[in-house]
PyMOL Python script that loads the backbone (N, CA, C, O; Angstrom):
from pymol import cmd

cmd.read_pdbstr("""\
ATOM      1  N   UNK A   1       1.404  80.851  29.766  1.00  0.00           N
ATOM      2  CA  UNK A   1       1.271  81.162  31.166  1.00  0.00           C
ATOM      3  C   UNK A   1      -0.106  80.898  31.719  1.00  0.00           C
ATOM      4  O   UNK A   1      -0.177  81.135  32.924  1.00  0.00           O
ATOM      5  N   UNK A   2      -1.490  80.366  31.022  1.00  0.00           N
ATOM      6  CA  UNK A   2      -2.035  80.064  31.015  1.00  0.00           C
ATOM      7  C   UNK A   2      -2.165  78.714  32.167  1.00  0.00           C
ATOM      8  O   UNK A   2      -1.356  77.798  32.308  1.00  0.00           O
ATOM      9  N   UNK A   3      -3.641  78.972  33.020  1.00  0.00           N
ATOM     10  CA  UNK A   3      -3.472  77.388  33.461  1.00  0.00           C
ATOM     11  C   UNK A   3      -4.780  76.515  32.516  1.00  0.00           C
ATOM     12  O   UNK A   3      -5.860  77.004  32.185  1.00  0.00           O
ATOM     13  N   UNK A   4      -4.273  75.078  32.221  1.00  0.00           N
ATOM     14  CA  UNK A   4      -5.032  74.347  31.538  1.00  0.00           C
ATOM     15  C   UNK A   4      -5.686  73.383  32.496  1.00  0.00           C
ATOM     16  O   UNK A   4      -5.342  73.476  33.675  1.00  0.00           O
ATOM     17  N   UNK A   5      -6.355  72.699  32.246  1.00  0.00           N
ATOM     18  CA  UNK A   5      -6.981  71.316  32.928  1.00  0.00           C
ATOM     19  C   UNK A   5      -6.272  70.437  33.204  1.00  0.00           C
ATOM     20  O   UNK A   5      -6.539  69.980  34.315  1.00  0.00           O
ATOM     21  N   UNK A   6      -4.971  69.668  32.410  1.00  0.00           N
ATOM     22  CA  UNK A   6      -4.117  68.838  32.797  1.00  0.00           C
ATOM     23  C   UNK A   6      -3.599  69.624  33.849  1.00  0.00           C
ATOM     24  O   UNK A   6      -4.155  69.452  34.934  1.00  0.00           O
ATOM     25  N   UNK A   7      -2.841  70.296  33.814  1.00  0.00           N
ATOM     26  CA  UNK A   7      -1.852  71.053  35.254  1.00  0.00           C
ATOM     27  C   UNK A   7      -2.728  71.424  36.368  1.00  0.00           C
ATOM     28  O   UNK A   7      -2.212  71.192  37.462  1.00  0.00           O
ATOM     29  N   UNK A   8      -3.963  71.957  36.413  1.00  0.00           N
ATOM     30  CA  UNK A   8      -4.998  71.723  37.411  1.00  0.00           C
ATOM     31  C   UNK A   8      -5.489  70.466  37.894  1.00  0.00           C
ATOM     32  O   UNK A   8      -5.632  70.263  39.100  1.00  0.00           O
ATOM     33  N   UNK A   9      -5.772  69.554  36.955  1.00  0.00           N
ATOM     34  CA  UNK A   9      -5.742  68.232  37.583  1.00  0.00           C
ATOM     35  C   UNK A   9      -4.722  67.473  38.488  1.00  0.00           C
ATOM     36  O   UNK A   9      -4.863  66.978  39.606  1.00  0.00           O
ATOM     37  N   UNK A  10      -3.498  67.547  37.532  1.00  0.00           N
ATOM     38  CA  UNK A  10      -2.166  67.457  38.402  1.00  0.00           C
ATOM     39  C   UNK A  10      -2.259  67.884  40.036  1.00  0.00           C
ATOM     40  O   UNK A  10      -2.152  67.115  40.991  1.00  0.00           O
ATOM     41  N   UNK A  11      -2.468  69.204  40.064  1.00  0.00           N
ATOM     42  CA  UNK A  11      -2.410  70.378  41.258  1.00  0.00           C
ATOM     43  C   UNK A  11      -3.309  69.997  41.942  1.00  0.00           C
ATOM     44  O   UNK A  11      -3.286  70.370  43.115  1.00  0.00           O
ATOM     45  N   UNK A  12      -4.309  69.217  41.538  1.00  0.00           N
ATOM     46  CA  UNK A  12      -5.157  68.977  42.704  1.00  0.00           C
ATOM     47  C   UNK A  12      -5.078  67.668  43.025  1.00  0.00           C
ATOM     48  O   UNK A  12      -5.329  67.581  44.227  1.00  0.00           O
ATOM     49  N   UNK A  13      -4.786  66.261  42.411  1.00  0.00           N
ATOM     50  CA  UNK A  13      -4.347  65.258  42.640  1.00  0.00           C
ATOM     51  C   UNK A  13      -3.255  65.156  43.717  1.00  0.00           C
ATOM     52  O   UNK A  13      -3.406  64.364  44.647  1.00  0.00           O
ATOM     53  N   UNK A  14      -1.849  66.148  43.598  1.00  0.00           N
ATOM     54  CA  UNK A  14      -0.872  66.180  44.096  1.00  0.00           C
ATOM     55  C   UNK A  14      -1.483  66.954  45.409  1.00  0.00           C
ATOM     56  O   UNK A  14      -1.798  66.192  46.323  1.00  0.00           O
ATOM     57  N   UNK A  15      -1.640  67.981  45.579  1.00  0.00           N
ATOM     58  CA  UNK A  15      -2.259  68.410  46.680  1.00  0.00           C
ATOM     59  C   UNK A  15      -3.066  67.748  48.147  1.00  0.00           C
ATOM     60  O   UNK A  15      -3.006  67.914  49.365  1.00  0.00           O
ATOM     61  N   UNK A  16      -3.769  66.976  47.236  1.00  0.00           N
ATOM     62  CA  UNK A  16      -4.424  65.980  48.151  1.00  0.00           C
ATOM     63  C   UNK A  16      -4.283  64.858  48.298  1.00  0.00           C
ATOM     64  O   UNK A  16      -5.128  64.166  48.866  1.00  0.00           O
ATOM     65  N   UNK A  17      -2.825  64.256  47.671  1.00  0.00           N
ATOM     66  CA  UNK A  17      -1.912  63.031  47.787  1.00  0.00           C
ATOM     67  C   UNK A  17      -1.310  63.372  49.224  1.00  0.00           C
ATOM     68  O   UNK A  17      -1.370  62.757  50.289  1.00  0.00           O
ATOM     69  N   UNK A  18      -0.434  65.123  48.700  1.00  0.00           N
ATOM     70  CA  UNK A  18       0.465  64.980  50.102  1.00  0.00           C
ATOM     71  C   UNK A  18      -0.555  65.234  51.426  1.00  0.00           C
ATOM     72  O   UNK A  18      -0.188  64.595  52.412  1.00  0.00           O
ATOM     73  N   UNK A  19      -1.549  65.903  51.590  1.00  0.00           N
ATOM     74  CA  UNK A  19      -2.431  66.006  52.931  1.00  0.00           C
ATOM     75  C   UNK A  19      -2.984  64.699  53.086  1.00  0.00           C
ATOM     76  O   UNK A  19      -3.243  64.735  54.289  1.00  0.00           O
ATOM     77  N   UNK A  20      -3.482  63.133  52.544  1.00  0.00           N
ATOM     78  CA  UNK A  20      -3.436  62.364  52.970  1.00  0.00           C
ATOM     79  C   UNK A  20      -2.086  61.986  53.775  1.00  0.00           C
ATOM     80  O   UNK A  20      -1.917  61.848  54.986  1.00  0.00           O
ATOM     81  N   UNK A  21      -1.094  61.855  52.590  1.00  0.00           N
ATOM     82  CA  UNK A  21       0.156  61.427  53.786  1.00  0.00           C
ATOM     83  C   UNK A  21       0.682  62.119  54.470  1.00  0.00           C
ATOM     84  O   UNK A  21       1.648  61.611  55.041  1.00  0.00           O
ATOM     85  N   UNK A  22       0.381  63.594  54.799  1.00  0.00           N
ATOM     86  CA  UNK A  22       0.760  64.594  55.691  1.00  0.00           C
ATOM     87  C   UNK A  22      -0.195  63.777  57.236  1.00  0.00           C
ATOM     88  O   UNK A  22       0.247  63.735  58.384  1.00  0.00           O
ATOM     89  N   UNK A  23      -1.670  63.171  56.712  1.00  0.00           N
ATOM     90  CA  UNK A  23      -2.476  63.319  57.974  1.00  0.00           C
ATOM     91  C   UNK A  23      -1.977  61.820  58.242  1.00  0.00           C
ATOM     92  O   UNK A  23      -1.825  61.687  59.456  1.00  0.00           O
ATOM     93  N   UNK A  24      -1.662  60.621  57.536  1.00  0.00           N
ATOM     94  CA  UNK A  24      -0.912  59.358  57.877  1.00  0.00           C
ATOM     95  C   UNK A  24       0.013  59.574  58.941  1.00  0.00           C
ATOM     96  O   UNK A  24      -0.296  59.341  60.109  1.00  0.00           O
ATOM     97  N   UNK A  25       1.250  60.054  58.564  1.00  0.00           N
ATOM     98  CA  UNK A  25       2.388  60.838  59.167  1.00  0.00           C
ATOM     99  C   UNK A  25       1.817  61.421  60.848  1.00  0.00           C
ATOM    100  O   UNK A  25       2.138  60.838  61.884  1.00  0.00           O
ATOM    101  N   UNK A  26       1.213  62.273  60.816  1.00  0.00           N
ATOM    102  CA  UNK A  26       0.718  62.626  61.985  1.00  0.00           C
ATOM    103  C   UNK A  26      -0.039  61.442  63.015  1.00  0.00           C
ATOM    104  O   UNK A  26       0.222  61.235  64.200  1.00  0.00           O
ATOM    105  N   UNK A  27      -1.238  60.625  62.001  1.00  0.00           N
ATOM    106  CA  UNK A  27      -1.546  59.801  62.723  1.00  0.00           C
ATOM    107  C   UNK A  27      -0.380  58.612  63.460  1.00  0.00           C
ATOM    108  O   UNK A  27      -0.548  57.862  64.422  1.00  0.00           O
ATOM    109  N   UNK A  28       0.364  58.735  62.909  1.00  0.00           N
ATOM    110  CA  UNK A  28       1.683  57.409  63.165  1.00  0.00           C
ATOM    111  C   UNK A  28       2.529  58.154  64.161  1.00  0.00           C
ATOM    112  O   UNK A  28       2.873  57.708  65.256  1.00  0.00           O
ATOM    113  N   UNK A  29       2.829  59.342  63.668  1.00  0.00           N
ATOM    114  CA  UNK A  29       3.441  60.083  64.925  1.00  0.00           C
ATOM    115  C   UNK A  29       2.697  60.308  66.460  1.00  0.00           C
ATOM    116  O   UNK A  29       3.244  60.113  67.546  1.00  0.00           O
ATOM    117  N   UNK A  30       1.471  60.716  66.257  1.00  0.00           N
ATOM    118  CA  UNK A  30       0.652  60.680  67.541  1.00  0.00           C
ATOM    119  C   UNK A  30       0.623  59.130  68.530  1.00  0.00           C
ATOM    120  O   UNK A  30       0.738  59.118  69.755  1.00  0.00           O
ATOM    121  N   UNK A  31       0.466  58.042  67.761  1.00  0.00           N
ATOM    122  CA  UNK A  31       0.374  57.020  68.046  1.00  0.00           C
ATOM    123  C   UNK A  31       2.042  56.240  68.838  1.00  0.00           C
ATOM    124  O   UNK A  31       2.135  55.623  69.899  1.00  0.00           O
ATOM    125  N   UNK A  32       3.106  56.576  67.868  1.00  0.00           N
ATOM    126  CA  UNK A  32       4.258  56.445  68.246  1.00  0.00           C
ATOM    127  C   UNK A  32       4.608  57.255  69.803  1.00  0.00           C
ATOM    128  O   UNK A  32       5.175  56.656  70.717  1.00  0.00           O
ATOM    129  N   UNK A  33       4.190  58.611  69.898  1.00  0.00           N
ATOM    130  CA  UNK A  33       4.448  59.416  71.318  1.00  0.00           C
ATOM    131  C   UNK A  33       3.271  59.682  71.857  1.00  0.00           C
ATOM    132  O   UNK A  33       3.176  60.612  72.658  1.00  0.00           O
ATOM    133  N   UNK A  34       2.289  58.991  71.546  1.00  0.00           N
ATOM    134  CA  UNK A  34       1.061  58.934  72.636  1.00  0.00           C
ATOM    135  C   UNK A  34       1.566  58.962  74.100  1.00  0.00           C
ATOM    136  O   UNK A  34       1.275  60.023  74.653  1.00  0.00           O
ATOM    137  N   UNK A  35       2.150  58.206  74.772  1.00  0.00           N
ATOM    138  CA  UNK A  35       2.862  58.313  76.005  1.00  0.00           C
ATOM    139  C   UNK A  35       3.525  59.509  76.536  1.00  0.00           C
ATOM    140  O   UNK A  35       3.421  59.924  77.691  1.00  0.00           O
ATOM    141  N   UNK A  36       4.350  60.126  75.404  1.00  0.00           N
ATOM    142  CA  UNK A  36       5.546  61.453  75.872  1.00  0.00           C
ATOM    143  C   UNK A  36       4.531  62.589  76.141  1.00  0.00           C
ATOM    144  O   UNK A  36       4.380  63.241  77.174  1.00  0.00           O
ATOM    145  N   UNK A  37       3.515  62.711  74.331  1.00  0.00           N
ATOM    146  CA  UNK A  37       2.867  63.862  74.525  1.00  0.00           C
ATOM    147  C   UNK A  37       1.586  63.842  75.499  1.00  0.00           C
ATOM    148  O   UNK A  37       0.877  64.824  75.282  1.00  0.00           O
ATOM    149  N   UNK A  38       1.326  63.403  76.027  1.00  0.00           N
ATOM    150  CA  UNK A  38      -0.184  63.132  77.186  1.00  0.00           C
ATOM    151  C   UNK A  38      -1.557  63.914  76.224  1.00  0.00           C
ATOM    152  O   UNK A  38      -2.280  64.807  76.665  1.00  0.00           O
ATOM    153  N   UNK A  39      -1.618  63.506  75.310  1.00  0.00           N
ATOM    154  CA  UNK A  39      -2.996  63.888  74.313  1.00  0.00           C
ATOM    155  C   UNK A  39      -4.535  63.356  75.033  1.00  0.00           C
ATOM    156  O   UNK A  39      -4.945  62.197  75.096  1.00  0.00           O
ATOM    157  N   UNK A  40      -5.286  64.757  75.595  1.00  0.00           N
ATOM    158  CA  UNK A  40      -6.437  64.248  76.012  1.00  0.00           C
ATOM    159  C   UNK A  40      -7.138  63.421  74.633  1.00  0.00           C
ATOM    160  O   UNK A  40      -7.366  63.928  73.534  1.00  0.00           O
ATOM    161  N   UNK A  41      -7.393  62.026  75.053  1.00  0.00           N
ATOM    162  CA  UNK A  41      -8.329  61.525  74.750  1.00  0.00           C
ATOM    163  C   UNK A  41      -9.352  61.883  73.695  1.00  0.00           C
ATOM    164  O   UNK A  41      -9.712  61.100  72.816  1.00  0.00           O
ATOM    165  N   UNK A  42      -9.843  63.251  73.857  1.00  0.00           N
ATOM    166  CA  UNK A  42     -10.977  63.749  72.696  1.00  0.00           C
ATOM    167  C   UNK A  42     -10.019  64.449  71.748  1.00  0.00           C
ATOM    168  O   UNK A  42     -10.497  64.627  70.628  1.00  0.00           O
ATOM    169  N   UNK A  43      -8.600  64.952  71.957  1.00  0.00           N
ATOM    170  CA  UNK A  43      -8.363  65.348  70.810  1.00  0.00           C
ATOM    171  C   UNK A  43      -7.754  63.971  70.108  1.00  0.00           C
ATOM    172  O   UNK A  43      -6.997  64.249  69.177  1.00  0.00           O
ATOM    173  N   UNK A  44      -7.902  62.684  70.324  1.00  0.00           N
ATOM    174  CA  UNK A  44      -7.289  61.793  69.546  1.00  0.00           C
ATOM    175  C   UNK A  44      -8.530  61.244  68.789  1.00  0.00           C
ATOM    176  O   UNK A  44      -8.515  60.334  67.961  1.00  0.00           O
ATOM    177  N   UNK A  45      -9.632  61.969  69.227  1.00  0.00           N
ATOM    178  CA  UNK A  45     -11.167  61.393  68.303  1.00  0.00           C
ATOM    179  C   UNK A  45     -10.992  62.475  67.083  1.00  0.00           C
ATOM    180  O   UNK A  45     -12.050  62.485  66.453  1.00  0.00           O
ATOM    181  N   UNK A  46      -9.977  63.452  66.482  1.00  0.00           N
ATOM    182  CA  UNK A  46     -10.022  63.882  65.359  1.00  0.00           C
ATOM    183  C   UNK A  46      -9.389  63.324  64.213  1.00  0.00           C
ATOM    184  O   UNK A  46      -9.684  63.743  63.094  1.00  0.00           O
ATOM    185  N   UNK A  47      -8.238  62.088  64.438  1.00  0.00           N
ATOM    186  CA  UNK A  47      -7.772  61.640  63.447  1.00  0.00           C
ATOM    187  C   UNK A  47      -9.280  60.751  63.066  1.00  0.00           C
ATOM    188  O   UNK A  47      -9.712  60.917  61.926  1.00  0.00           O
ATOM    189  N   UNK A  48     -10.029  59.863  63.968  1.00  0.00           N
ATOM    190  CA  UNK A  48     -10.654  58.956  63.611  1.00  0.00           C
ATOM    191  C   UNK A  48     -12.070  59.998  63.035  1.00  0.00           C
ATOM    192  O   UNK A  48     -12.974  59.375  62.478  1.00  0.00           O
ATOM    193  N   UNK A  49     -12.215  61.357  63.161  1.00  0.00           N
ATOM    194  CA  UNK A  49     -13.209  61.901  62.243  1.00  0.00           C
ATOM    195  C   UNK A  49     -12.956  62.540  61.020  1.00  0.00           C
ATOM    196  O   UNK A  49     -13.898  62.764  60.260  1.00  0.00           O
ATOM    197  N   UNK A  50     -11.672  62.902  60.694  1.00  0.00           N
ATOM    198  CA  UNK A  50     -11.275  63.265  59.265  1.00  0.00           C
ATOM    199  C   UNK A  50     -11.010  61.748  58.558  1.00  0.00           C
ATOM    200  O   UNK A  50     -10.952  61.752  57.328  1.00  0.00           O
ATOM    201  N   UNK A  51     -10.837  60.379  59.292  1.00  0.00           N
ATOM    202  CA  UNK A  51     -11.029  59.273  58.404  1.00  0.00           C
ATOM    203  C   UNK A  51     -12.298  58.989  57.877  1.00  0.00           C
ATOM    204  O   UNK A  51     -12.497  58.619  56.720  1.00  0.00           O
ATOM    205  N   UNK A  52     -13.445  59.225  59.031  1.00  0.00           N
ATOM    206  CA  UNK A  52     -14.919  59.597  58.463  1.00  0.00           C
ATOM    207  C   UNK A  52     -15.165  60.190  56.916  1.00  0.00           C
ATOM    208  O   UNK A  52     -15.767  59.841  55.900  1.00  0.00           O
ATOM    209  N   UNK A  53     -14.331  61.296  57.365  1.00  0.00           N
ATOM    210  CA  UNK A  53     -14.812  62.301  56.164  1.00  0.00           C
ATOM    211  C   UNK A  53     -14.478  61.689  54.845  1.00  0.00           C
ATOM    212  O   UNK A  53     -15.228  61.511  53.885  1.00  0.00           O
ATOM    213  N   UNK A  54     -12.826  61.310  55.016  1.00  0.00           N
ATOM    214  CA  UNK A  54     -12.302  60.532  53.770  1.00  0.00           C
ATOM    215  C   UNK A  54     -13.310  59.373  53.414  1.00  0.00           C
ATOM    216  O   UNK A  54     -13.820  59.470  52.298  1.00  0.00           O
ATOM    217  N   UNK A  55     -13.628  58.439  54.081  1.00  0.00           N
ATOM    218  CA  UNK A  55     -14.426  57.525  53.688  1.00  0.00           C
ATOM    219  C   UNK A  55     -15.521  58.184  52.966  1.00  0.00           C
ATOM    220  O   UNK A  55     -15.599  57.808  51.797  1.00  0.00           O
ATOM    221  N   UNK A  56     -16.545  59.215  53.389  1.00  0.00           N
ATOM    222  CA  UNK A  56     -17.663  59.493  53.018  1.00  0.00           C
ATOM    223  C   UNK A  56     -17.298  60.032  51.451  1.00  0.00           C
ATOM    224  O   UNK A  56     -18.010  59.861  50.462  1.00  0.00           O
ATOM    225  N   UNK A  57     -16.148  60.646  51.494  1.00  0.00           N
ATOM    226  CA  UNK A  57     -15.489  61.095  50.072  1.00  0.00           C
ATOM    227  C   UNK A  57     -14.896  59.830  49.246  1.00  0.00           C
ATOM    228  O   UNK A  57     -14.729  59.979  48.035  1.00  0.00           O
ATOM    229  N   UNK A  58     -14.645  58.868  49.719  1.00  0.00           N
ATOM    230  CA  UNK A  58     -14.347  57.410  49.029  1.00  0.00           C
ATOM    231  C   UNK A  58     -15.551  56.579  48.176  1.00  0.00           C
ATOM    232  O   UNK A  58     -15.567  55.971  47.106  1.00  0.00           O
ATOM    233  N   UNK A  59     -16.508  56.868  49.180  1.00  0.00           N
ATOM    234  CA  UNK A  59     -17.857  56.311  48.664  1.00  0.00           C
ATOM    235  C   UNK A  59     -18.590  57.158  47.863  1.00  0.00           C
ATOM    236  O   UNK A  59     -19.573  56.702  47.277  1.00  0.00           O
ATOM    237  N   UNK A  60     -18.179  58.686  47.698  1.00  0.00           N
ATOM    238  CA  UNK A  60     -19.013  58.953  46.715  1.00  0.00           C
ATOM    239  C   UNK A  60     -18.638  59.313  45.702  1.00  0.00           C
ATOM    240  O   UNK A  60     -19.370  59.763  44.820  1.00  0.00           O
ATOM    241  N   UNK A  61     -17.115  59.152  45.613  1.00  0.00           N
ATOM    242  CA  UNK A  61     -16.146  60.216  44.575  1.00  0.00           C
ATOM    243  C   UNK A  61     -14.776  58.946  44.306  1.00  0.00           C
ATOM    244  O   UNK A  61     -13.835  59.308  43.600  1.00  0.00           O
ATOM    245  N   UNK A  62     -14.767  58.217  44.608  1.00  0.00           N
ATOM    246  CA  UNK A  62     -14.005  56.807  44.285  1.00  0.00           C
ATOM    247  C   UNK A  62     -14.385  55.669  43.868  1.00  0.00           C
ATOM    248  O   UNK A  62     -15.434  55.403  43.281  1.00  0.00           O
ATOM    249  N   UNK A  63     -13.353  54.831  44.228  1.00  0.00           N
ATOM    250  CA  UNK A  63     -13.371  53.561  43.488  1.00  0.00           C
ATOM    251  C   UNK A  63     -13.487  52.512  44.708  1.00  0.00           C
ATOM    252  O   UNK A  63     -12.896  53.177  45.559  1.00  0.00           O
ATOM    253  N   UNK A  64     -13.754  51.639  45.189  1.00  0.00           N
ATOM    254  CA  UNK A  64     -14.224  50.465  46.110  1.00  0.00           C
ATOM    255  C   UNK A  64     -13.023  50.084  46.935  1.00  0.00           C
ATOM    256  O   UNK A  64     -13.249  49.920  48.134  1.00  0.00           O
ATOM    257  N   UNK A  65     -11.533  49.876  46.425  1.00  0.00           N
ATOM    258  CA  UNK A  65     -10.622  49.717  46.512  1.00  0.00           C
ATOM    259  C   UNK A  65     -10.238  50.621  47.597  1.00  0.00           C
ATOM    260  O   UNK A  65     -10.245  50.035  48.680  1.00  0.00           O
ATOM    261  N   UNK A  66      -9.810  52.214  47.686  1.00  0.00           N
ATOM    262  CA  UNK A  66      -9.619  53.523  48.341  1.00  0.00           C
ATOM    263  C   UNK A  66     -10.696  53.620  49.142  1.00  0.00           C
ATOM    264  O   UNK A  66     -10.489  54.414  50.059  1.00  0.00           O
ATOM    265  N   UNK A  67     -12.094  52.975  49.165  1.00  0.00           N
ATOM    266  CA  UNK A  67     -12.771  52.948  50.175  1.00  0.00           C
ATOM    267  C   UNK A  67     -13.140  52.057  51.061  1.00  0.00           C
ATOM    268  O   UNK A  67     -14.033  52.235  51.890  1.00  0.00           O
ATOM    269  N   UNK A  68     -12.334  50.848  50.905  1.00  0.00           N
ATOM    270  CA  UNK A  68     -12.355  49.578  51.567  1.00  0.00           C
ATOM    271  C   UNK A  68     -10.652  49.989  52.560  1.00  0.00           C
ATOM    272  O   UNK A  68     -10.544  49.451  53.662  1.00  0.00           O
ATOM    273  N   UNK A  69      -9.823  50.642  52.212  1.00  0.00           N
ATOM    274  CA  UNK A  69      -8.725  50.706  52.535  1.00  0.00           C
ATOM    275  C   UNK A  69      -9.365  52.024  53.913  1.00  0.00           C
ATOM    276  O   UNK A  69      -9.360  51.771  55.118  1.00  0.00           O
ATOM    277  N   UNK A  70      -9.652  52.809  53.551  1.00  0.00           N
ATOM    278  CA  UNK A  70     -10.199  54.034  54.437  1.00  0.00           C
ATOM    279  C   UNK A  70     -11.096  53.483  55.527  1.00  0.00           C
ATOM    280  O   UNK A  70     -11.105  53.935  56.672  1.00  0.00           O
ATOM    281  N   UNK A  71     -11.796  52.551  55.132  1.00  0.00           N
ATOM    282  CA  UNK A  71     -12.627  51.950  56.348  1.00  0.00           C
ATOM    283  C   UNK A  71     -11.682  51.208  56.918  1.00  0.00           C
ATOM    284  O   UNK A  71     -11.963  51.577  58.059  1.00  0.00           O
ATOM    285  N   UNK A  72     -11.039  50.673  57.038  1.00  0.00           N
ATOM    286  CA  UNK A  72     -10.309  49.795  57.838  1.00  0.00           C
ATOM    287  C   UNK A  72      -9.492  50.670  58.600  1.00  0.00           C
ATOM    288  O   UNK A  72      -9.186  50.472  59.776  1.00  0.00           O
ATOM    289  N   UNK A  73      -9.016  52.004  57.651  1.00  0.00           N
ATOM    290  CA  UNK A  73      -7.880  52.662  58.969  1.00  0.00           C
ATOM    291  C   UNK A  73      -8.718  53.017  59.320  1.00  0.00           C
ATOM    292  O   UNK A  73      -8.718  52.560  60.464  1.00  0.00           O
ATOM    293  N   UNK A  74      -9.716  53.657  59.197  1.00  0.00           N
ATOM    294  CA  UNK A  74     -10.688  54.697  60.137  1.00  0.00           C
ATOM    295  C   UNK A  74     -11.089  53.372  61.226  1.00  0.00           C
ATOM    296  O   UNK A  74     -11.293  53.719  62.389  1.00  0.00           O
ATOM    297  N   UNK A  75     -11.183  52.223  60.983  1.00  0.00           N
ATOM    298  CA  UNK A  75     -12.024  51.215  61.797  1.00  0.00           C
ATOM    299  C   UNK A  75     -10.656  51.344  63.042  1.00  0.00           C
ATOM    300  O   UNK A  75     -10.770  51.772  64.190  1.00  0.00           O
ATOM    301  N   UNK A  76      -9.325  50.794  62.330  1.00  0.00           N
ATOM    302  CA  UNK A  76      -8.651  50.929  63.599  1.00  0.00           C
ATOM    303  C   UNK A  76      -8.581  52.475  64.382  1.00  0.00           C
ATOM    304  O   UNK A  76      -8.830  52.810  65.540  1.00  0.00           O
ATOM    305  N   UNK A  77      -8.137  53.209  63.222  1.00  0.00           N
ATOM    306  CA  UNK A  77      -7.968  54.368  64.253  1.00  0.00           C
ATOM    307  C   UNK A  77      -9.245  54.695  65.392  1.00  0.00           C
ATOM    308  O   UNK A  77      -8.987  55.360  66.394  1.00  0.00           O
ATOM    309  N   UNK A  78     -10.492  54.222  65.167  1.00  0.00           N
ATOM    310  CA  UNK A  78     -11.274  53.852  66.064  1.00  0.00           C
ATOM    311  C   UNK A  78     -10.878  53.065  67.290  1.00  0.00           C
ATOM    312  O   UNK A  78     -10.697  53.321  68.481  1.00  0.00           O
ATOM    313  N   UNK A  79     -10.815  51.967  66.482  1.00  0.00           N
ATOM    314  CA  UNK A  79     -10.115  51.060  68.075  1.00  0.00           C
ATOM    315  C   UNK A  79      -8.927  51.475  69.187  1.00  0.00           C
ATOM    316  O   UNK A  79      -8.900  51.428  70.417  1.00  0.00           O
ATOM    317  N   UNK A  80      -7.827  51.963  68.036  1.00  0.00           N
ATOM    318  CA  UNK A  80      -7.011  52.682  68.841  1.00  0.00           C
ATOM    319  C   UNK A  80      -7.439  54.187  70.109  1.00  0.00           C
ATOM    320  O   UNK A  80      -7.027  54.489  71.228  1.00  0.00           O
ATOM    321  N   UNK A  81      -8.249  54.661  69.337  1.00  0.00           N
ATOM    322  CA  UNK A  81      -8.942  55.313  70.117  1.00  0.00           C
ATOM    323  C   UNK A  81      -9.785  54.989  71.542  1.00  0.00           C
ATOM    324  O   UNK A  81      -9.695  55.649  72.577  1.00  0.00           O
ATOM    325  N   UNK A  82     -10.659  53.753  71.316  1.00  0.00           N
ATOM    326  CA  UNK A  82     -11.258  53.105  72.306  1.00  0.00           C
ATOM    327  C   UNK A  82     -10.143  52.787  73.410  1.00  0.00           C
ATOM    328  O   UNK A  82     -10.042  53.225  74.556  1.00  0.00           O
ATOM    329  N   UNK A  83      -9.501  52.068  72.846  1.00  0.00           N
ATOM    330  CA  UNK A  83      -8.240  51.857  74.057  1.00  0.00           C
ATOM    331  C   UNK A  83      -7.344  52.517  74.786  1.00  0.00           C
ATOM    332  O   UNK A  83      -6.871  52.155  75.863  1.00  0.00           O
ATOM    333  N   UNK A  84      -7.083  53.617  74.110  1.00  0.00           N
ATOM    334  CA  UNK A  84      -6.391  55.010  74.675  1.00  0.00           C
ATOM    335  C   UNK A  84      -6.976  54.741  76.204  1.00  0.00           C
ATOM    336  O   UNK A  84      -6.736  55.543  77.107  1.00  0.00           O
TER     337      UNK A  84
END
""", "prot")
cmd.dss("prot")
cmd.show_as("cartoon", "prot")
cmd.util.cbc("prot")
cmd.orient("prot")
């Protein structure tokens, strides 16, 4: 009944698998009903600052790959933002 390091590793891998694609999901959904839901403008500058964060966590705690991928959505979700 013990927890070990493998099953904690697991638990935290999995954890922060699904809140990336929990915050994907949202970003795609916001973007899809941008029109229906009328989202001021500054709250659509929070998807493009938790991509910040991920990046800054890519570059110091990853691999080149996961942080080349994070800059690019964060780059669009930027742009998308600009254009809003």
């Amino acid at each position: 009944g013990r927890t070990n390091m493998w099953d904690a590793w697991l638990g935290f891998n999995i954890s922060h698998g699904l809140g990336a694609l929990f915050f994907g999901l949202i970003c795609i959904g916001a973007g899809v009903f941008a029109d229906t839901l009328a989202l001021p403008k500054a709250t659509l500058l929070i998807p493009v600052l938790v991509g910040v964060i991920y990046f800054v966590l890519a570059i110091r705690f990853w691999f080149r790959i996961p942080a080349v991928g994070i800059a690019s959505a964060t780059g669009l979700l930027f742009m998308g933002w600009v254009l809003y």
